[in-house]
PLY file of the C-alpha trace (Angstrom):
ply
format ascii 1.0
element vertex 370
property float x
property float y
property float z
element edge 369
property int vertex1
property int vertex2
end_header
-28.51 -23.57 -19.70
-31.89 -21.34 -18.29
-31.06 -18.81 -16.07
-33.29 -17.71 -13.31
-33.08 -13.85 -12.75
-33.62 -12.76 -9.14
-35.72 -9.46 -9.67
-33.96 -6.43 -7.18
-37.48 -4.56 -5.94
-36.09 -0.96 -6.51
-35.95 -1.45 -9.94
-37.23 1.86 -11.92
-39.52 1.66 -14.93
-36.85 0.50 -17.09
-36.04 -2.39 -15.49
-32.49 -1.07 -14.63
-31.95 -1.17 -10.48
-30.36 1.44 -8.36
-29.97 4.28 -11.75
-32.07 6.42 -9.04
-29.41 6.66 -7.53
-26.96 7.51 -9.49
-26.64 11.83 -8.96
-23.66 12.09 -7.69
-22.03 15.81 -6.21
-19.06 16.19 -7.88
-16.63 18.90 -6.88
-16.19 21.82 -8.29
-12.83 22.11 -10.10
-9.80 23.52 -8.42
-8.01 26.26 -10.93
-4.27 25.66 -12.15
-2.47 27.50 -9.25
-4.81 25.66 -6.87
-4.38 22.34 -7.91
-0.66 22.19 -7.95
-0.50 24.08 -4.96
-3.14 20.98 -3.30
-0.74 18.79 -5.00
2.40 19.73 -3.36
0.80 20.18 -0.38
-0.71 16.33 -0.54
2.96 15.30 -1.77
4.23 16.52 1.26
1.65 14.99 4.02
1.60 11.92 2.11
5.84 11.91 3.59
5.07 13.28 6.60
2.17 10.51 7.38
3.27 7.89 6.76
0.19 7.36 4.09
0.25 6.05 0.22
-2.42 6.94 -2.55
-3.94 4.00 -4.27
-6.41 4.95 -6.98
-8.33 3.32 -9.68
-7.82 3.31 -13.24
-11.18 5.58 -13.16
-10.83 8.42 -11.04
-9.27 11.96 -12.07
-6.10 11.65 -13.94
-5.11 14.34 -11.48
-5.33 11.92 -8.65
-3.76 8.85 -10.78
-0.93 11.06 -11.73
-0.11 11.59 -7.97
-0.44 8.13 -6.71
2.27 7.56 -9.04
4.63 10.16 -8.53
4.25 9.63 -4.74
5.15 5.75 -5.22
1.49 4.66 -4.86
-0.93 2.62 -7.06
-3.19 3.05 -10.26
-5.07 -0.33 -10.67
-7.89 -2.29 -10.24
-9.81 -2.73 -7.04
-8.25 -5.73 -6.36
-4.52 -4.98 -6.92
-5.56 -1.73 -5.03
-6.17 -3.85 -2.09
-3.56 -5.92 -2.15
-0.86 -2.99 -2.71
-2.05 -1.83 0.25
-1.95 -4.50 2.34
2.23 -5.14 1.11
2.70 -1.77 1.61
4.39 -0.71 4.87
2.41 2.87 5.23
0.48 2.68 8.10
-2.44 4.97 6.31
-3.89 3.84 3.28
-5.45 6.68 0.80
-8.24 5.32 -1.50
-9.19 7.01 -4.22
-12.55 5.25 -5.75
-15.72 4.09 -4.62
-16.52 2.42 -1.16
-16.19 -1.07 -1.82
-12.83 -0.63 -2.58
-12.15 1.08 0.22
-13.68 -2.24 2.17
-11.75 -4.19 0.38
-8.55 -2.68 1.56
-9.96 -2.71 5.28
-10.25 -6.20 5.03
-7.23 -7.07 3.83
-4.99 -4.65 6.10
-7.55 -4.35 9.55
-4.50 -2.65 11.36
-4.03 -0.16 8.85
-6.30 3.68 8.80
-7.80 3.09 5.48
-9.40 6.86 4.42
-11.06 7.89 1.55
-11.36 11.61 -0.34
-15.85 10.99 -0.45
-17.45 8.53 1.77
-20.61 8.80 0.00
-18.91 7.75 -3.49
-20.80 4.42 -3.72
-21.43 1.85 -6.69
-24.59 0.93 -8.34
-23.43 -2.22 -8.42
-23.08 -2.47 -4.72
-26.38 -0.75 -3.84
-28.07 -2.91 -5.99
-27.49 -5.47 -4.06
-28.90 -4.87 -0.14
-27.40 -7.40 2.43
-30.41 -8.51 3.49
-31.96 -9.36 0.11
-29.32 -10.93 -0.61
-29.37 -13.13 1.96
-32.82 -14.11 1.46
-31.69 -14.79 -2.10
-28.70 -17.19 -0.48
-31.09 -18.97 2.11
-33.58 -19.82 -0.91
-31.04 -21.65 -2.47
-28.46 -23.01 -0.33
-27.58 -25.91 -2.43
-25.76 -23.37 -4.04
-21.93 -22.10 -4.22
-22.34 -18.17 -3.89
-20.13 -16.39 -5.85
-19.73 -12.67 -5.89
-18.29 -9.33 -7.71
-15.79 -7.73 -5.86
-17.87 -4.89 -6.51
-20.20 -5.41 -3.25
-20.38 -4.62 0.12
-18.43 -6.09 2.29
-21.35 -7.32 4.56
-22.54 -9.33 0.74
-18.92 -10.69 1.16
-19.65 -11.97 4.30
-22.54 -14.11 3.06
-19.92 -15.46 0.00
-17.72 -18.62 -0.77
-15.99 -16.69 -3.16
-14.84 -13.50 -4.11
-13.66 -12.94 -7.87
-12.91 -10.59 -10.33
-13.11 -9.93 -13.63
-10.01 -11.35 -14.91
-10.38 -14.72 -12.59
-13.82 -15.06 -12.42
-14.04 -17.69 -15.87
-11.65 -19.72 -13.92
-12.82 -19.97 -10.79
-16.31 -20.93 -11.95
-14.96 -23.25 -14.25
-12.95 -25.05 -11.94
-16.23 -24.62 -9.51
-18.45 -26.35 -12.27
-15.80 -28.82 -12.72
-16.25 -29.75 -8.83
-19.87 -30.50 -9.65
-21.10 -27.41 -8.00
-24.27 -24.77 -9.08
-23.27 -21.66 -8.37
-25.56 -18.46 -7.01
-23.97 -15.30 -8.55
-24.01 -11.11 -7.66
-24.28 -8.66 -8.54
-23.52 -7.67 -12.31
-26.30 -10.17 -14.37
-23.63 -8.87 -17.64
-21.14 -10.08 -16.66
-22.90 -12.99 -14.95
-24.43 -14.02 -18.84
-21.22 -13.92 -19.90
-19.25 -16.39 -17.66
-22.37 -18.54 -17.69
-21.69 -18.54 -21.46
-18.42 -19.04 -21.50
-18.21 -21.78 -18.93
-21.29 -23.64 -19.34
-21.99 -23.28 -15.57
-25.50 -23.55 -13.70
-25.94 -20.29 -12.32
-28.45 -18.19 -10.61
-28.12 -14.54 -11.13
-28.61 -11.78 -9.04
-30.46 -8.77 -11.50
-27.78 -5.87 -11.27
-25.83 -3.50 -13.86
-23.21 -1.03 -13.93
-24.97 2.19 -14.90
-21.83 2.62 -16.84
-21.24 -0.09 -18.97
-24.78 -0.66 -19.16
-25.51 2.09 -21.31
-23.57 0.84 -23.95
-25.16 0.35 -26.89
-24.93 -2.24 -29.65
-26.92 -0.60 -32.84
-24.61 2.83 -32.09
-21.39 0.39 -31.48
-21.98 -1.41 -35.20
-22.61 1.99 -36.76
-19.12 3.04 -35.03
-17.36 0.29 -36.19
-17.98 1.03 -40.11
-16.86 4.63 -39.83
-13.55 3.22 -38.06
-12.62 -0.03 -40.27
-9.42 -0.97 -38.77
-10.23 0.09 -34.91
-9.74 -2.73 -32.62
-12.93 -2.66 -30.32
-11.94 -3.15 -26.51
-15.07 -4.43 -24.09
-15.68 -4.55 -20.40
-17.75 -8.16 -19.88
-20.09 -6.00 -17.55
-21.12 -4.75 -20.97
-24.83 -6.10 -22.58
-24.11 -9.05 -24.79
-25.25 -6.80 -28.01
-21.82 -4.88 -27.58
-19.53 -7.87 -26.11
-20.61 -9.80 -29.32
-18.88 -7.41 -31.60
-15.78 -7.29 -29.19
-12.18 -8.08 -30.54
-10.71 -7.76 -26.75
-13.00 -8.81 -23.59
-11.58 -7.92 -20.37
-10.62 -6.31 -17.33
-9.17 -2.88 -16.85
-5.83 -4.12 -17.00
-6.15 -6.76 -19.53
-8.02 -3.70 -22.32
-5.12 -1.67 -20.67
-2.58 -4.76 -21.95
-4.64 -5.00 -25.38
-4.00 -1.18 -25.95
-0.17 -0.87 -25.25
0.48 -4.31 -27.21
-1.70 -3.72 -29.89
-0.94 -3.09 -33.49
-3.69 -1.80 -34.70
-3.95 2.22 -35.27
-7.35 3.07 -33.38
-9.09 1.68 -30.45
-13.12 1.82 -29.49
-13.10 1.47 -25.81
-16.27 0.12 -23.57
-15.52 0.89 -20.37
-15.17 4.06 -18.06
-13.52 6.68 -19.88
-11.62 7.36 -16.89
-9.16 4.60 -18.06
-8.00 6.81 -20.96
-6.21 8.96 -19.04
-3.69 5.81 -18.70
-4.52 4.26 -22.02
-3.15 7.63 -23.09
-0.30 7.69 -21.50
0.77 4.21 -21.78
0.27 3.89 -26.07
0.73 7.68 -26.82
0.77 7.43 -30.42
-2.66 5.07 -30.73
-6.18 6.79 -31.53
-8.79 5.84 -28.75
-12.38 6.33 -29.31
-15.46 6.01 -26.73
-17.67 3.58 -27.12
-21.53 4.91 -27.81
-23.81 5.29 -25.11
-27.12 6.77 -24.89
-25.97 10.51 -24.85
-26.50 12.98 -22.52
-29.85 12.50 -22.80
-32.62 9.63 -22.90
-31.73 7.11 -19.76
-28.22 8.03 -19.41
-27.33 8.65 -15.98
-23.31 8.29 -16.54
-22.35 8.84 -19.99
-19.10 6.75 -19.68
-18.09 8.13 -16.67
-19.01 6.99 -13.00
-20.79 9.99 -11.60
-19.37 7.90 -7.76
-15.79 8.40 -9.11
-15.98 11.39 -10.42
-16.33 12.20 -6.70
-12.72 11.85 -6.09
-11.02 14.97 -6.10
-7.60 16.44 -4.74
-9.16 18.33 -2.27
-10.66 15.40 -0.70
-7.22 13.20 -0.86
-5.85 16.57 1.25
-8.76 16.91 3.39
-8.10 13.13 4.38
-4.19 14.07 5.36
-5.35 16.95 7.01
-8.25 15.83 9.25
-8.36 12.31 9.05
-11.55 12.84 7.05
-13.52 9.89 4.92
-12.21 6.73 7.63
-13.93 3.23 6.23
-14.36 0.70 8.96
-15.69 -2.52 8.79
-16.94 -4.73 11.99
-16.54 -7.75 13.30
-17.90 -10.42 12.56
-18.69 -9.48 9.17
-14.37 -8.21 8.21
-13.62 -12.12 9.20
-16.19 -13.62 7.42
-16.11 -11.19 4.31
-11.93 -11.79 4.34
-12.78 -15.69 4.12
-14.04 -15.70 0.45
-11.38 -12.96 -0.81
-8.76 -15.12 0.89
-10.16 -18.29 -1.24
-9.86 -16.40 -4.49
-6.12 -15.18 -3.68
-5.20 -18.81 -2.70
-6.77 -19.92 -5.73
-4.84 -17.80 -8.15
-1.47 -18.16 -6.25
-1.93 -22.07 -7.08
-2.99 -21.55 -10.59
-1.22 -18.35 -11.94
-1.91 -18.93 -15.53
-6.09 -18.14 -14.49
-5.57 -14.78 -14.11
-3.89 -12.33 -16.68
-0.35 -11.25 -16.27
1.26 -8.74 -17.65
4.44 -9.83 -19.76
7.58 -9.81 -17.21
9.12 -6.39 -17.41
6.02 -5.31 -19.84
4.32 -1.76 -17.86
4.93 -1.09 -13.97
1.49 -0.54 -12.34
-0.55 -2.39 -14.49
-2.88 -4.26 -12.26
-3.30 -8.01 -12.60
-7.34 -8.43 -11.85
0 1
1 2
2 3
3 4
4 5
5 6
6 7
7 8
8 9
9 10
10 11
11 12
12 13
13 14
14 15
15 16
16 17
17 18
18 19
19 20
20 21
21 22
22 23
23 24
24 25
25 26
26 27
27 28
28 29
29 30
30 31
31 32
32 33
33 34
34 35
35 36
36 37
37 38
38 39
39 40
40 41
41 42
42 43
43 44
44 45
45 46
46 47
47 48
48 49
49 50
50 51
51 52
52 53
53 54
54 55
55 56
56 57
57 58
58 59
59 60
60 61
61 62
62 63
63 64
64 65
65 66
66 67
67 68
68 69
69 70
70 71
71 72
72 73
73 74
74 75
75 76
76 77
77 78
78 79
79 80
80 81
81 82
82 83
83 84
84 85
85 86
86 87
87 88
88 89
89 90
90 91
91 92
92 93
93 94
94 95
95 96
96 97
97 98
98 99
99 100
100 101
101 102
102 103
103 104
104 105
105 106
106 107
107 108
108 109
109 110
110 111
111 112
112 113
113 114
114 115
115 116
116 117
117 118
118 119
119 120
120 121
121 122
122 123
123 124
124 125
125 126
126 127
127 128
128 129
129 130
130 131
131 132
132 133
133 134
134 135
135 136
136 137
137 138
138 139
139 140
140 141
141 142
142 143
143 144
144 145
145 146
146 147
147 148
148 149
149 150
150 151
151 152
152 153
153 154
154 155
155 156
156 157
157 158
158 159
159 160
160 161
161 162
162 163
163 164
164 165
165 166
166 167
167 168
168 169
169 170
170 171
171 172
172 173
173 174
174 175
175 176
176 177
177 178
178 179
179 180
180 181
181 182
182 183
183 184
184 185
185 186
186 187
187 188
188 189
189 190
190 191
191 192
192 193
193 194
194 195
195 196
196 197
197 198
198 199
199 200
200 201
201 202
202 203
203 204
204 205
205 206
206 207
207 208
208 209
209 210
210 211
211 212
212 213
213 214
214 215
215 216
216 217
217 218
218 219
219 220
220 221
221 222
222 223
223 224
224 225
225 226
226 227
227 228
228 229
229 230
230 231
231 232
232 233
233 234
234 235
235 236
236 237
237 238
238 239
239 240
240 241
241 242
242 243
243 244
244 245
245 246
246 247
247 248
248 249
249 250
250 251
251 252
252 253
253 254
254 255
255 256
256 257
257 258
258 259
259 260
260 261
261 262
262 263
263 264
264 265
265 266
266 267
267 268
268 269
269 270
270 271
271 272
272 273
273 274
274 275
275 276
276 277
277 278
278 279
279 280
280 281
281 282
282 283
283 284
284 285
285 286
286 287
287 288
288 289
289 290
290 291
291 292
292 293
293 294
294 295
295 296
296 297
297 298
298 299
299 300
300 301
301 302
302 303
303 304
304 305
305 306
306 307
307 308
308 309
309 310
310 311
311 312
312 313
313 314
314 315
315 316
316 317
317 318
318 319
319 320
320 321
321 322
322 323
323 324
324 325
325 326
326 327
327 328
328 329
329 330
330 331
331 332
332 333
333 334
334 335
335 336
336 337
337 338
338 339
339 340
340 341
341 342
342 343
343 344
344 345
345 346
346 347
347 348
348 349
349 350
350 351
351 352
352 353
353 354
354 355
355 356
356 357
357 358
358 359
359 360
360 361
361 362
362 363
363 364
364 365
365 366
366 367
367 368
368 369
């Protein structure tokens, strides 16, 4: 099946979009006494609030650790959002980047949805302006458009569906199956992949995670023969060189799954090392090893870590309790029309559970579905 690759303008000399920008100010780091005294003092305004912490599996194990105590959420973006939305606080604290935070606004419109860094962002997400995108839509409208939840939410608003990536092989399978073409953003990854894997027509939009795009096959092989027995565990918005030699692909929570089930010893991980910090957790007596990425040096721009959620820190969750700091909103029209294709994909999954992975009944408490 061809694919046609729609070129993103701001690409740099690479060919990579949006690793311009990908600086990122992270704060500085709080000392022992300070963070647990930031910590308490979150604890209690979290209580006094009426506010819950939802993070992602990739932000600071600091902040993960918290959302749990305080009877929050550690997940994926999607779970994130809908743990939100079931939740009775009236004031949602996200801790990630701003799509997620979106996300949950959509969702739960009557809810305060803050977050600890406005300006934590996703290159996934600026790769992909509105307005190009549109232009990319209106060029082909014989299309179904299917996007990443990892866009904006005004991208959303141009969408028929919404997916993730632990439903997005069945949802454009059952698509293709309806005898539709599909147009898909953002990640062209994991866009190759499901196109692969399903056989689809598909259009896709040229975008990357600057994470998981600097994963690198040749280094990954080499890995792989020092480590014999490791298990290798792979994001799909991974390049197909390092999703070939995968023994697990998935979603956070489905490498998460492969990690706490597993029996083998040692695990190479490609994806944000941020999920570690729960992978550790979770299988304390298993060895987990980074995937290899450029370095520090050459093209690298985050090094296995997303220099947007790195952003999150504890003194931006208590700057949000305190001052009402970091508040996403998202307009009408574009929260109705963006809710429409999110909506589809939750009705779709309700209908057919088995296309999204569960964890095992009574298996790990906050493990995310999507």
């Amino acid at each position: 099946m061809e694919s046609v690759i729609y070129d993103y303008t701001r690409q740099d000399a690479q060919g990579a979009s949006c690793t311009a920008h990908a600086w990122a100010k992270v704060p500085e780091p709080l000392s022992p006494a300070e963070r647990e005294t930031t910590r308490e003092r979150i604890r209690q305004l979290l209580a006094e609030r009426d506010a819950v912490l939802i993070a992602h599996y990739y932000v600071d194990g600091d902040i993960q650790d918290l959302a749990l105590e305080t009877g929050g959420c550690v997940s994926d973006s999607l779970e994130m959002a809908r743990f939100g939305r079931d939740h009775t606080a009236r004031t949602l604290i996200v801790a990630g980047v701003r799509f997620m935070g979106e996300t949950a606004k959509i969702l739960s419109p009557d809810k305060t949805v803050l977050m600890p860094d406005l300006d934590a962002t996703c290159s996934l997400d600026l790769g992909c302006p509105p307005d190009e995108f549109a232009a990319f839509c209106d060029a082909h409208p014989d299309r179904k458009v299917v996007v990443y939840a990892n866009t904006s939410a005004a991208v959303k608003a141009r969408a028929d569906w919404m997916v993730t990536s632990s439903c997005a092989l069945a949802i454009v399978r059952h698509l293709k199956e309806q005898g539709h073409k599909i147009l898909w953003a953002p990640d062209r990854h994991l866009g190759r992949y499901i196109q692969e894997e399903t056989g689809a027509d598909m259009l896709l939009w040229n975008g990357a995670c600057i994470v998981h795009d600097e994963f690198k096959g040749v280094e990954l092989e080499l890995l792989r023969k020092e480590h014999p027995n490791a298990q290798v565990l792979v994001h799909p918005e991974s390049p197909r060189s390092v999703v070939e030699q995968a023994d697990v692909v998935g979603s956070t929570s489905q490498l998460l799954k492969a990690v706490v089930e597993g029996k083998a010893p040692e695990y190479i991980v490609a994806t944000d090392n941020g999920i570690l910090h729960r992978m550790r957790q979770l299988a304390p007596g298993k060895t987990l090893i980074e995937a290899p990425t450029a370095g520090s040096g050459a093209t690298c721009k985050s090094c296995a870590h997303c220099p947007w959620m790195a952003m999150n820190a504890l003194q931006g969750v208590l700057a949000c309790l305190e001052g009402g700091t970091g508040e996403i909103t998202v307009p009408e029209p574009v929260r109705s029309q963006a809710l429409g294709c999110i909506d589809r994909m939750l009705d779709f999954v309700a209908r057919n559970p088995s296309a999204i992975a569960q964890p095992q009944q009574g298996f790990v408490r906050h493990l995310g579905a999507a």
